[in-house]
Each structure stands twice: as C-alpha cells, then as structure tokens.
C-alpha positions as a printed NumPy array, in Angstrom:
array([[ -9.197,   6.281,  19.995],
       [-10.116,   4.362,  16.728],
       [-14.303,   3.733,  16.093],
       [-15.295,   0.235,  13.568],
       [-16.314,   1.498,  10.689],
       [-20.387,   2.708,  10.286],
       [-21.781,   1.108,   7.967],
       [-23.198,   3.12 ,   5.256],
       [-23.911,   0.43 ,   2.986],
       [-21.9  ,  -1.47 ,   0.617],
       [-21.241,   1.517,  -1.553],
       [-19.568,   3.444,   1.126],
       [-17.021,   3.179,   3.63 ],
       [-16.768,   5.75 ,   6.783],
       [-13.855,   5.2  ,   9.123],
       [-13.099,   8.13 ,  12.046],
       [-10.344,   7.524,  13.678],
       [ -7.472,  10.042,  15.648],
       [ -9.518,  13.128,  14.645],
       [ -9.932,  12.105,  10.617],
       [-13.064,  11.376,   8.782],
       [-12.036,   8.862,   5.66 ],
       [-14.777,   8.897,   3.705],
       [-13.794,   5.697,   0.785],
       [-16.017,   5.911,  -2.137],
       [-16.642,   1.814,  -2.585],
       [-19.148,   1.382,  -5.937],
       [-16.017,  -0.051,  -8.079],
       [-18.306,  -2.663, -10.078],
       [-19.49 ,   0.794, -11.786],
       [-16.257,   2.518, -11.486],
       [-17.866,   4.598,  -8.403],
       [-20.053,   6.557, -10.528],
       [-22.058,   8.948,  -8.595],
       [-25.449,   6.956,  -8.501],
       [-28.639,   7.979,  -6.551],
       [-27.671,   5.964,  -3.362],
       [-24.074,   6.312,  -3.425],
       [-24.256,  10.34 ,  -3.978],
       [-27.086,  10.026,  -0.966],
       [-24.269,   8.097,   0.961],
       [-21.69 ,  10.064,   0.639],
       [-24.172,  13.56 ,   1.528],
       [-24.89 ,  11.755,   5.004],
       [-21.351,  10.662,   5.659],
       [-20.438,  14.063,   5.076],
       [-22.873,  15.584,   6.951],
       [-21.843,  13.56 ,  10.217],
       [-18.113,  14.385,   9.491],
       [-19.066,  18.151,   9.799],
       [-21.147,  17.525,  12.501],
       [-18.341,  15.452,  14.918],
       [-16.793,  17.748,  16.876],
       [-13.669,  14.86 ,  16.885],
       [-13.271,  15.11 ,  13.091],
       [-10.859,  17.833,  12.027],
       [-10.156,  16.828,   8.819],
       [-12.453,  14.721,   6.343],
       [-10.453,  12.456,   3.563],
       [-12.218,  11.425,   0.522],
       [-10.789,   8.375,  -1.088],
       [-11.684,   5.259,  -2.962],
       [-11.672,   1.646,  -3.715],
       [-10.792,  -0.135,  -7.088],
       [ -8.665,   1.665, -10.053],
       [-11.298,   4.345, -10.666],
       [-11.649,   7.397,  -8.363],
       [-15.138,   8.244, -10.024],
       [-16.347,   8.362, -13.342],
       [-19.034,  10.952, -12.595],
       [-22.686,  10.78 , -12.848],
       [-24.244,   7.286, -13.387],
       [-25.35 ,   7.84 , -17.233],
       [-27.595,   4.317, -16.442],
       [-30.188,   6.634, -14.276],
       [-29.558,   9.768, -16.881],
       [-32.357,   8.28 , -19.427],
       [-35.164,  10.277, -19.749],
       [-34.488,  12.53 , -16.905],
       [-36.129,  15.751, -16.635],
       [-34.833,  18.924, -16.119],
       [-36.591,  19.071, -13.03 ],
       [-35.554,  15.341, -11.579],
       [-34.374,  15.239,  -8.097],
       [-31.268,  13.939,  -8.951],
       [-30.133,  16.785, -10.885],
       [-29.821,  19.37 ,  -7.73 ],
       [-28.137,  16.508,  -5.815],
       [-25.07 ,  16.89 ,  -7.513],
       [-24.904,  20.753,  -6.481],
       [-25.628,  20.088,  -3.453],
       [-23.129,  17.544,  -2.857],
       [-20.362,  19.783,  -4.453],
       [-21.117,  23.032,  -2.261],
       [-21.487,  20.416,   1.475],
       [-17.898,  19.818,   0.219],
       [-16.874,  23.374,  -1.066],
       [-18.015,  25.072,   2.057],
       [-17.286,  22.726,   4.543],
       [-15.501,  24.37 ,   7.354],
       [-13.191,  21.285,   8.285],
       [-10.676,  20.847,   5.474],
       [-11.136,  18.325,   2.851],
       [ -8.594,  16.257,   1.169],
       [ -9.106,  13.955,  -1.992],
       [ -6.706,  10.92 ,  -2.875],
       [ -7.012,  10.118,  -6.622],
       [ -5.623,   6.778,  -7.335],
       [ -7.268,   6.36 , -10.852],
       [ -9.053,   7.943, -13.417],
       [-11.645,  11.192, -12.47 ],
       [-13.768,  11.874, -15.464],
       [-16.639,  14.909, -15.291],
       [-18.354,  14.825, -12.254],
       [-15.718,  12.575, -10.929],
       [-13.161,  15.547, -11.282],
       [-15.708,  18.399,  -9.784],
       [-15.815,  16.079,  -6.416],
       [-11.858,  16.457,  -6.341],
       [-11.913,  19.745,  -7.352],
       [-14.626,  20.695,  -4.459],
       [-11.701,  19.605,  -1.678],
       [ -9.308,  21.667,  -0.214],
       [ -6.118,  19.516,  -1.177],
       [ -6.122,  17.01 ,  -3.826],
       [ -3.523,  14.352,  -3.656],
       [ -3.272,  12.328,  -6.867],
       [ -0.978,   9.246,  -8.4  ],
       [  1.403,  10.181, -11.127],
       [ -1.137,   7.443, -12.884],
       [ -3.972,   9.325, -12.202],
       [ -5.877,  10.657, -15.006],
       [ -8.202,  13.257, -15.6  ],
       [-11.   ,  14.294, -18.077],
       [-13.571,  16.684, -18.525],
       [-15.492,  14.693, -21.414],
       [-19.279,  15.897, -20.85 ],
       [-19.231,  17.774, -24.704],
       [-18.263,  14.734, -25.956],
       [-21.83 ,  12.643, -24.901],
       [-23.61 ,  16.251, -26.016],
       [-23.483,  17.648, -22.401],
       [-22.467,  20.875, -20.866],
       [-19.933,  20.424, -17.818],
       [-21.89 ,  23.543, -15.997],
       [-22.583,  22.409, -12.189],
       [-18.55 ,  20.735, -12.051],
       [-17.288,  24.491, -13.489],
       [-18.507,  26.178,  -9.827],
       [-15.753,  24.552,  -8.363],
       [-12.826,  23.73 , -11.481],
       [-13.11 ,  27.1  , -12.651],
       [-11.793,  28.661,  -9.414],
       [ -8.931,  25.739,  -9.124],
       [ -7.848,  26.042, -12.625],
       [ -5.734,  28.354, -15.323],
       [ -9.02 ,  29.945, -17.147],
       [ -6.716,  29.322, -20.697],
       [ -6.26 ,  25.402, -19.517],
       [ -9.818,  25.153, -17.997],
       [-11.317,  26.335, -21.285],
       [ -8.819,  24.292, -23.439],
       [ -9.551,  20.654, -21.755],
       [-13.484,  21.236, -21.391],
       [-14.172,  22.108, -24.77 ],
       [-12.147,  19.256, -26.069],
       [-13.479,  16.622, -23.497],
       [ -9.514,  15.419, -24.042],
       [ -8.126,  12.992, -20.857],
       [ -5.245,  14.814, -19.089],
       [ -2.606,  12.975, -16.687],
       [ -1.729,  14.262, -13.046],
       [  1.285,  16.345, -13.808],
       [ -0.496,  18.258, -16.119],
       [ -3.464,  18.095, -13.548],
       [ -1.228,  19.713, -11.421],
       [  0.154,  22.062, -13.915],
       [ -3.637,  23.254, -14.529],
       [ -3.706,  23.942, -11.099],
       [ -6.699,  20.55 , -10.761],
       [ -4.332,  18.581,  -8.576],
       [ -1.523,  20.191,  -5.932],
       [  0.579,  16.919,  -5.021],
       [  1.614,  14.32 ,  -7.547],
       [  2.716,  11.251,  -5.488],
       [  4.257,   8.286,  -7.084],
       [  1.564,   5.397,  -7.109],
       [  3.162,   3.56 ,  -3.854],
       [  3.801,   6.781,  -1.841],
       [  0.166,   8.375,  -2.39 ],
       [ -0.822,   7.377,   1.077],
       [  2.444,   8.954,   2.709],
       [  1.652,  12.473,   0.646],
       [ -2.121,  12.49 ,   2.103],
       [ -1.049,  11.921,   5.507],
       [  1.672,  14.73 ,   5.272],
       [ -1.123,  16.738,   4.051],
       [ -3.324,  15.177,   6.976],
       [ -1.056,  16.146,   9.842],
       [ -0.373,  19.73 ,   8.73 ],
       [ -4.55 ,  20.496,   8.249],
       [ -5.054,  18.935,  11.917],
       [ -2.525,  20.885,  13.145],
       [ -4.421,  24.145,  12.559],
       [ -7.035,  25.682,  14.877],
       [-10.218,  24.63 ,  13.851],
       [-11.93 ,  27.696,  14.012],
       [ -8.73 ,  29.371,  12.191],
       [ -9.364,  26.871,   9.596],
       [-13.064,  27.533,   9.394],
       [-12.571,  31.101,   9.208],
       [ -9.439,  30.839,   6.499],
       [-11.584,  28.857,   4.581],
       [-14.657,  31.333,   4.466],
       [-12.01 ,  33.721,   3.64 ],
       [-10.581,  31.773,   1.175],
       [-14.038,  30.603,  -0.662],
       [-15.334,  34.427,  -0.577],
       [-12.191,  35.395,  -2.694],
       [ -9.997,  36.902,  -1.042],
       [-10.066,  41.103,  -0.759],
       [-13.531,  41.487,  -1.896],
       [-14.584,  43.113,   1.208],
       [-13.044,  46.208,   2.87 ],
       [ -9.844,  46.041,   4.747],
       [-11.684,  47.48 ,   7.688],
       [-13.596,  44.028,   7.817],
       [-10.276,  42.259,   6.864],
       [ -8.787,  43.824,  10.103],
       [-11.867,  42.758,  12.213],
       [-11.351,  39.531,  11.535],
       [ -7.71 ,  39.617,  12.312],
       [ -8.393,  41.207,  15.277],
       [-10.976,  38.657,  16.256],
       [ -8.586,  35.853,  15.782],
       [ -5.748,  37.561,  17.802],
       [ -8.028,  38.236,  20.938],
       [-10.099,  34.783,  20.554],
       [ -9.535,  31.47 ,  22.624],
       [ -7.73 ,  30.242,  19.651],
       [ -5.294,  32.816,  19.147],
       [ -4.469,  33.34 ,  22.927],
       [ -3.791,  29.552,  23.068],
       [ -1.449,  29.614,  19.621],
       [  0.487,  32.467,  21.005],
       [  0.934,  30.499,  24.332],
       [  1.96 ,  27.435,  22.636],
       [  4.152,  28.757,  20.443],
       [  6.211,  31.217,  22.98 ],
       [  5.923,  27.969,  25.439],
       [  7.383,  25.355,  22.526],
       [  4.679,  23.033,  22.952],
       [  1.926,  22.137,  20.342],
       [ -1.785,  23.958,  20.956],
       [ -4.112,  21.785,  22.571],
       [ -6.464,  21.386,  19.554],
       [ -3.609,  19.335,  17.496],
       [ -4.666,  15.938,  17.483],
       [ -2.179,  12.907,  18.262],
       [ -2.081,  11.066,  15.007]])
C-alpha cells in the first residue's frame, strides 16, 4: 500500500511506500544546501522513517542537478562557535550513521563538503558516472572535521588525506575507487542500481540488519569473541533466525521481505 506524500514543506519531499522511506532533498534554487529548515526537515523525516515500523529501508535522494552543496555559507556569517546550527550538522550525520534501518543515497550531481558527509553517513551510496565529488572546506579557510566522522571510515586514509587537503573535485569512479561511492550507475540507469540495492536491504531481517549494522559501526572484532558468539547465538535461537532457517529449508521468502 502506497501513502501521498507528507508534506514537509517545500524543501522536502517524504514518500513511504511498499516498506521504503524516500526521503528527496528538494532546496534546488540553492543547490540543496543544508540550510537551518531544510537540515531541520530532513532530522524529522528521518526520525519518522526510524520510527515506522513499515519502513525497512530509508532512500535519500534529490531534486535538480545538485545532490547538496553542504552547509548554507548565507547563514555561516558571524556565527559563533557556540550557534545552534553548528551541532545540527552532527547530529544529523550520526541519526543517519546509526540508524538501524539501512540507508541508501542516490547522487545524481555534484556533493561538495557537507554534501559528501550526508552520502558518506548511508549505508550504500549509489552515484551517476556524472556525479562529482569534493571536499573543498580548506579552500574557504575551513576545516572539514564533523564530515571526517563518517568519510574517514568509508575511505582509503592515503586518498582521504590526499582530496581533503587539496579541496580538489573528484568524479564517481574515482569516488568509488576511494571507497566514497560503491555503485557507479550510468546517468539513465541510476534508479535501476538503487532499487537493486533496495530489494536486497528489504530482503534482510530487520533486526539482523539492526544488529549487523551495530556490528558493523562498532568496528568489527573490537570486542571479545565470547561476545561475538553471543550474538551469533542470539540470532540463531531468535524469532528471526528460526523463521530464516524455515524459509530457507521450505524455499519460500521469510515473512519480513516486503512485496516491492
């Protein structure tokens, strides 16, 4: 079952529809720069996609030929160190990081600086081979520190450290090189890649997913194996592991995978 879109205002759409959150950044006239009311936007959007038990996974796209071009520079003068609008960045970047539903980003345009930390928050970032990157902040006299939380544990450290000090642009494929970006799509088959991408996140358990993303965002083996085997054990005996093991020995999907 399909839901109108909720209006959030013209600067964002939010669509949920067969178990997927679309979350459309739509602020083009400033190249959907992360201003006070879109970034506010896009935190409460967010927050109801976590909070929908029919939303499995949560897709982060956008109108017009820019993805996002970061923070909105127009609201940066004279800010203080301890504005407001300087932890909402943070915050937005860890809802998305630690999410427990999986995140996917489709970058049809350019990402510059903070534009390129919102991508780099998601789980799976689909781009277009015309997709562009660029981590420019040094180059207005800026520091790219709250974006590095999440590009620094995406990225090569040698090609990280390379493309922030020079602030230089960077296209998808060598996005994807970096380890930024993991699908290049050609420009007209972007929405094809997502929804391949789409289907095969729904398809997991969500509390699998939850977990394997805790696991995931914690780093791997930096606890004990003793507490990597109670976890294992916990998913083998839970509702969700009885049910895969049914499902698969019975050839039929699990009952959490959505029809799409």
């Amino acid at each position: 079952m399909s839901s109108a879109p909720v209006d959030d205002g013209r600067l964002l759409q939010r669509t949920v529809e067969g178990g997927v959150a679309r979350l459309v950044l739509d602020s083009p006239a400033n190249r959907n720069a992360l201003s006070r009311p879109l970034r506010a936007q896009l935190r409460e959007a967010l927050d109801a996609a976590l909070a929908d038990d029919a939303v499995r996974v949560v897709v982060l796209d956008h109108t017009g030929r820019v993805f996002c071009s970061g923070m909105d520079l127009s609201e940066a003068a004279g800010a203080g160190v301890g504005d407001q609008g300087v932890r909402e960045l943070p915050d937005l970047l860890e809802t998305v990081w630690t999410s427990p539903k999986p995140v996917v980003a489709v970058v049809r345009g350019p990402a510059r600086a903070g534009g390129v930390g919102l991508a780099a928050a998601c789980d799976v970032v689909v781009a277009a081979a015309s997709a562009t990157f660029g981590m420019s902040e040094v180059r207005l006299g800026l520091v790219p520190a709250v974006i590095s939380a999440v590009v620094l544990p995406r990225m090569l450290p040698h090609v990280a450290h390379r493309l922030m000090l020079t602030g230089e642009v960077f296209d998808a494929p060598a996005a994807a090189a970096g380890g930024l970006v993991d699908l290049v799509a050609p420009d007209g088959e972007v929405d094809a890649a997502a929804d391949v991408q789409v289907r095969a996140l729904a398809a997991g358990s969500p509390w699998a997913l939850a977990e394997t993303k805790r696991l995931l965002r914690a780093g791997g083996l930096r606890g004990s194996f003793d507490d990597l085997l109670e976890l294992s054990a916990r998913a083998f005996a839970g509702e969700d592991g009885q049910e895969g093991i049914a499902a698969f020995r019975e050839k039929r999907p699990a009952r959490w995978v959505p029809s799409l």
